[in-house]
C-alpha positions in Angstrom: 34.6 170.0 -2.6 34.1 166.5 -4.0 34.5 163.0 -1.6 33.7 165.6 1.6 31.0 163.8 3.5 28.7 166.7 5.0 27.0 166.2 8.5 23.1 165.4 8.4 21.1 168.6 9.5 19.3 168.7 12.7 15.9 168.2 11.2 17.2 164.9 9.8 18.7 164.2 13.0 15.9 164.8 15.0 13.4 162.5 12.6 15.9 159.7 12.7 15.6 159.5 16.8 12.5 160.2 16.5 11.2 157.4 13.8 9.7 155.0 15.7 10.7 151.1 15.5 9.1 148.2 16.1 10.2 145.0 18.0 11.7 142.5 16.2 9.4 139.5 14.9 11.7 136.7 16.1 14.4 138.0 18.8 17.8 136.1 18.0 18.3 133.2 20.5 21.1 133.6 23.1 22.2 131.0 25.5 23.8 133.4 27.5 21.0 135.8 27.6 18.1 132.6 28.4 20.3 132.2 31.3 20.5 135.6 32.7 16.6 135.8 32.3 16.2 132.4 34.4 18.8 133.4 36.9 17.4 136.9 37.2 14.2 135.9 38.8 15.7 132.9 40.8 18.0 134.8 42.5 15.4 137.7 43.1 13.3 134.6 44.8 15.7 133.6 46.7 16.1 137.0 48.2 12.9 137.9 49.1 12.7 134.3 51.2 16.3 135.5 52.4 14.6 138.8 54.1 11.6 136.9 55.3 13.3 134.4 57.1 15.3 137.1 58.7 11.9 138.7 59.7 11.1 135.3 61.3 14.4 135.4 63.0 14.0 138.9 64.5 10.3 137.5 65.9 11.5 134.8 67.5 11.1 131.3 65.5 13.6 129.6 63.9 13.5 130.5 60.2 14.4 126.6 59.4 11.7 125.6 61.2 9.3 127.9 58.8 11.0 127.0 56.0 10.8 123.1 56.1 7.4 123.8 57.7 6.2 125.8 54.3 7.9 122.7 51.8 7.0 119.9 53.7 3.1 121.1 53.7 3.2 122.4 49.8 4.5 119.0 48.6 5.0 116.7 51.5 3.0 113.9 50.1 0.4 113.4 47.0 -2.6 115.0 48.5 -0.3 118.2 49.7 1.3 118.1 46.0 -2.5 117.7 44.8 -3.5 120.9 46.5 -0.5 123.2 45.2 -1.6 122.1 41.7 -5.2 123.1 42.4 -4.4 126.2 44.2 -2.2 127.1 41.3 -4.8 126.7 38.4 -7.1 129.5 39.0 -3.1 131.4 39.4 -2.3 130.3 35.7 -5.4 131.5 34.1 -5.4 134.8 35.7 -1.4 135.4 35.0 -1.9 134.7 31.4 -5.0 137.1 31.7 -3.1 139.6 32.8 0.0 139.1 30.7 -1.8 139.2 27.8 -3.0 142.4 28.2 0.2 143.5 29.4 2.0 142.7 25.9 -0.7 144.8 24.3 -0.1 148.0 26.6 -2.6 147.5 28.6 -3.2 147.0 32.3 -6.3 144.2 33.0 -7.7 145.0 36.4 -10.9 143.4 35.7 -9.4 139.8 35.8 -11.6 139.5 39.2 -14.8 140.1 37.0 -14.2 138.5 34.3 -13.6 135.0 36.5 -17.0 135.4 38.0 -19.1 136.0 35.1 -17.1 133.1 33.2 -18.0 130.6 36.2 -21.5 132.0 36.6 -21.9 131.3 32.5 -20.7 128.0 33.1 -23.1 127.2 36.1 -26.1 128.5 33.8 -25.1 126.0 31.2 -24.9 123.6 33.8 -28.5 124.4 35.2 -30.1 124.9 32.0 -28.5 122.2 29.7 -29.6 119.3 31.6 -30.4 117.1 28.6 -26.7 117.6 26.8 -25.3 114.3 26.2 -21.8 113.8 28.6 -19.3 114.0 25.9 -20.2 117.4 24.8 -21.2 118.8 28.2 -18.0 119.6 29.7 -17.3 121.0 26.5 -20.1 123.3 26.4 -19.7 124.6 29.9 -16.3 125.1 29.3 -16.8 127.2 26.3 -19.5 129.3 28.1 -17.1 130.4 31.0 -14.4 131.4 28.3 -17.1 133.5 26.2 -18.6 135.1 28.9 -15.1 136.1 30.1 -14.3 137.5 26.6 -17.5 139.2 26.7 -16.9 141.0 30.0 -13.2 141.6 28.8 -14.0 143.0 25.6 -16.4 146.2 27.0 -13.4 147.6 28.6 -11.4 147.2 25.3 -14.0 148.7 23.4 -14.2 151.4 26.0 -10.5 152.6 25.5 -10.1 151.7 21.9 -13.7 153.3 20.2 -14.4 156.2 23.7 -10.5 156.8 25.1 -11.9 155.6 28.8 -8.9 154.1 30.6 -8.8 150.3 31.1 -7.7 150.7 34.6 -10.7 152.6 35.6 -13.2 150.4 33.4 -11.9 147.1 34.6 -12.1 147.9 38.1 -16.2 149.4 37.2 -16.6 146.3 35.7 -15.5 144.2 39.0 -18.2 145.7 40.8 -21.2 144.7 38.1 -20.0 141.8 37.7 -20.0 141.1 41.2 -23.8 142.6 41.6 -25.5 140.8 38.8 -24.0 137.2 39.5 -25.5 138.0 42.7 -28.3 138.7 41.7 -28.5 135.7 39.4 -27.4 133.1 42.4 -30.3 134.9 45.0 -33.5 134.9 42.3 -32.9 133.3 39.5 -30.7 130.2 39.8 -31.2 129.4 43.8 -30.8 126.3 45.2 -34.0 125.0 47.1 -31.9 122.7 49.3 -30.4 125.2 52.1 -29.6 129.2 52.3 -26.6 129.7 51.5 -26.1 132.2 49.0 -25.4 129.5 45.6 -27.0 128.4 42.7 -27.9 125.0 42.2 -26.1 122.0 41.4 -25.1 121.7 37.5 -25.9 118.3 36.0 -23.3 115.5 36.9 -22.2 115.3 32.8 -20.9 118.3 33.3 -18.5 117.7 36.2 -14.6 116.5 35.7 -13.1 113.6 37.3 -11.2 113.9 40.3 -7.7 112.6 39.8 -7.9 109.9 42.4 -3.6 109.3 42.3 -3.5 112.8 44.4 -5.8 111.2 47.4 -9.1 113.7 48.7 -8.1 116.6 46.5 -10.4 118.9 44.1 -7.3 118.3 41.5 -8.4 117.5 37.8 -8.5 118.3 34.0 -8.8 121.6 34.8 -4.6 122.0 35.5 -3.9 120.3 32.2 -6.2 122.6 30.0 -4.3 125.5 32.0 -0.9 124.4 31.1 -2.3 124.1 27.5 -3.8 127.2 27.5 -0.1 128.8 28.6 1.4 127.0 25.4 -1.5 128.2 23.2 -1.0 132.1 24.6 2.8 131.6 23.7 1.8 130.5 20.2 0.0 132.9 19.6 1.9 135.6 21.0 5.5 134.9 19.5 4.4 132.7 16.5 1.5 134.3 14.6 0.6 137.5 12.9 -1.8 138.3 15.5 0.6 137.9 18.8 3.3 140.2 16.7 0.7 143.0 16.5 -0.4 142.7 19.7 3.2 143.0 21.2 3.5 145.8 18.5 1.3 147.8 19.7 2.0 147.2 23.1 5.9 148.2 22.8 5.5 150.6 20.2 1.9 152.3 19.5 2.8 155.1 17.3 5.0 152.2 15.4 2.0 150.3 15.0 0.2 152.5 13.3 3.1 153.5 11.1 3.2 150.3 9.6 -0.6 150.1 9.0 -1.6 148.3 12.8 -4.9 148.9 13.5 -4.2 149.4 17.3 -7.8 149.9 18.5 -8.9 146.8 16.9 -5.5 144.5 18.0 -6.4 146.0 22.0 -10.0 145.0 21.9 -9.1 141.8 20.6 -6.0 141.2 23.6 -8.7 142.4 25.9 -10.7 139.7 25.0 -8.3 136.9 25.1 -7.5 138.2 28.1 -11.0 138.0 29.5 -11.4 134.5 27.9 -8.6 133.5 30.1 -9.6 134.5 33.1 -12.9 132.9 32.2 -11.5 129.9 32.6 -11.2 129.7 36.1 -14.7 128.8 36.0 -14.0 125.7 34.4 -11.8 124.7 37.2 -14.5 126.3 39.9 -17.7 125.1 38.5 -16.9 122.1 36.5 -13.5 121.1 37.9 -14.1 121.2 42.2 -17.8 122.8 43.1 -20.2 121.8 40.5 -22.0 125.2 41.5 -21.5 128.9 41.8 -21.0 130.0 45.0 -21.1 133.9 46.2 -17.9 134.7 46.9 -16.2 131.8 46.0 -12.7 133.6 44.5 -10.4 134.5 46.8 -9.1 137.6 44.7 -7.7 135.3 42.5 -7.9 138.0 40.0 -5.8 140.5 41.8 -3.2 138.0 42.6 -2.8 136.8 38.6 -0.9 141.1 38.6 1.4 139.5 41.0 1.5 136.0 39.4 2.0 137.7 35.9 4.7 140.1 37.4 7.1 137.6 38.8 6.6 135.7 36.0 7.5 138.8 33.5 4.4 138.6 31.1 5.5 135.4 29.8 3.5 132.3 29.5 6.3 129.9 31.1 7.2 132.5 33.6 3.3 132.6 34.5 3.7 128.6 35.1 6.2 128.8 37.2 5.5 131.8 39.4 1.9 130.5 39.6 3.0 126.8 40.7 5.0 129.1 43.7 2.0 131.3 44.7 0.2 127.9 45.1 3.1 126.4 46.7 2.8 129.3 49.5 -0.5 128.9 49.9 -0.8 125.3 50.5 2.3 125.5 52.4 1.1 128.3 55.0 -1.7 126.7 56.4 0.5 124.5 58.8 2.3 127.4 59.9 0.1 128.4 62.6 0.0 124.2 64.4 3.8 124.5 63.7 5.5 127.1 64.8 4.9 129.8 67.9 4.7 133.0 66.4 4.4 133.1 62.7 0.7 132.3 61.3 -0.3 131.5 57.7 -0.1 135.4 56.8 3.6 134.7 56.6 2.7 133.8 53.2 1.4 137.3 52.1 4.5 139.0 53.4 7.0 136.2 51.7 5.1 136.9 48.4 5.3 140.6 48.3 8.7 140.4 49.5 9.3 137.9 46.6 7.6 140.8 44.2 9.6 143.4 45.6 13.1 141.8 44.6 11.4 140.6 41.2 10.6 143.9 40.6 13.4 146.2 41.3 14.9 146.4 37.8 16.8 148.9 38.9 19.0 147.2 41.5 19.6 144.4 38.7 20.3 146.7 36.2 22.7 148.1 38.1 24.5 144.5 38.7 24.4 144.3 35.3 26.4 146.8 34.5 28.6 146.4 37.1 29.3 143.1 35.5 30.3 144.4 32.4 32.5 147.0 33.6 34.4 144.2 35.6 
């Protein structure tokens, strides 16, 4: 009968859910959707320091005490603020490091590794380059640390784009060299002669960074600048070029990716790399920034926390920032708790930050608001 519409057949059904989509190239700005994703993550914070200063209550101390404690000592006066701001620069390159990754699919354990061999590059360079005239020094060194780290970020993209090898398990391999031959290359071949502890020798002093006098006696410098540049540059690229679109392509949607003519072994190995060029940089903020050597050792898993950086700040290069700038906060902050208070010590700060983590991450219980919401 003519003008009857007849239903699609199942095969035609099933290939429409089936055909894979891509994400959008430019998501359509909402007010109201910006401030749900800035109030998601503030009120998940202020939750998680809601439960640890009831764990401080059922100890014993007065959770006001460790609160005012923790601010006053993370930005209390210029040198305090000065120290938050270092503390959270090594934070911000290894977020972005991991966050990177992330938007490709990928999961960059090797953040750890890839730090060290960038800040061992840029001690070489340092060593070595002793005639390079001051204005292209810091330049050179800083380069170094961020090819090195793109180097050691690049095997393990190689590895599961060209070979299939998971980039968990490669990463993590690639800690552990890392970790041997910058050993090895601090204890024989780059020494210093002046004592025995395990660290090269000083790089030359064109190579070093001012210290930014305004924050007191504090390592601070150029270092935190270049990191909130390099946070812009990653958003750039990520949400305004060809490149970034692929990469979050082929993170969201693989099979898409290919669809469309991706190259998705090719965009990973590449995210891989940025990502190991941005760990890299820590170096710059180690060697050239605070040190002015490269010390066994000398990382404090900054790697490992950048997961937890880049978690709370959802992959995003602001949210990186900001959850970075908190992780540093913490850290400066907890020192005083054990001279202040009775019975909670500066490993107060560990359990406030998983705690924070824990309420960032439990999509399901703010999905679940969410719709409640709506409902209402």
């Amino acid at each position: 009968m003519s003008g009857v519409v007849h239903p699609p057949k199942m095969d035609q059904m099933d290939r429409a859910l089936k055909e894979p989509v891509l994400p959008p190239l430019h998501s359509p700005f909402s007010w109201k959707q910006a401030f749900l994703n800035v109030l998601q993550p503030i009120a998940a914070i202020l939750l998680g320091v809601a439960f640890s200063l009831i764990a401080v209550k059922l100890l014993g101390d007065s959770p006001m005490l460790v609160l005012k404690t923790l601010v006053k000592s993370a930005v209390g006066t210029r040198e305090d603020l000065g120290m938050t701001l270092f503390y959270a620069t090594p934070l911000i390159f290894t977020g972005l490091s991991v966050a990177i990754a992330f938007q490709a699919g990928l999961f960059n354990i090797g953040a750890e590794g890839q730090l060290t061999f960038g800040a061992m590059a840029a001690a070489i360079v340092g060593i070595v380059g002793k005639n390079v005239p001051a204005p292209l020094a810091p330049v050179l060194g800083a380069l170094a640390a961020m090819a090195a780290g793109a180097v050691w970020g690049f095997i393990p993209g190689w590895l599961r784009a060209r070979r299939g090898s998971h980039e968990v398990i490669n990463t993590i391999m690639m800690n552990f060299i890392a970790v041997g031959i910058t050993s090895y290359l601090t204890l024989y071949v780059f020494k210093t002669e002046e004592n025995q502890i395990p660290e090269t020798a000083m790089v030359a002093s064109q190579y070093l960074f001012t210290k930014w006098t305004w924050f007191g006696d504090t390592p601070l410098n150029f270092s935190f600048v270049l990191a909130i540049l390099t946070a812009a540059f990653v958003w750039v690229i990520l949400w305004r070029t060809t490149l970034g679109y692929e990469i979050r392509a082929v993170g969201d949607n693989e099979e898409a990716a290919r669809t469309v003519g991706i190259d998705s072994a090719r965009i990973r190995m590449i995210a891989m790399a940025l990502a190991g060029a941005a760990a890299g940089m820590v170096g710059i903020n180690e060697i050239l920034g605070s040190s002015g050597k490269f010390k066994m050792g000398f990382s404090p898993e900054y790697g490992f926390i950048g997961i937890a950086v880049a978690l709370l700040g959802r992959n995003r290069p602001l949210g990186v920032v900001c959850s970075a700038l908190l992780f540093g906060a913490l850290h400066k902050g907890a020192g005083a708790l054990d001279m202040e208070t009775e019975k909670v010590t500066r490993d107060f700060s560990q359990i406030l930050q998983g705690l924070i983590i824990l309420t960032v991450s439990a999509t399901g219980f703010w999905e679940f608001l969410r719709k409640r919401r709506k409902r209402k």
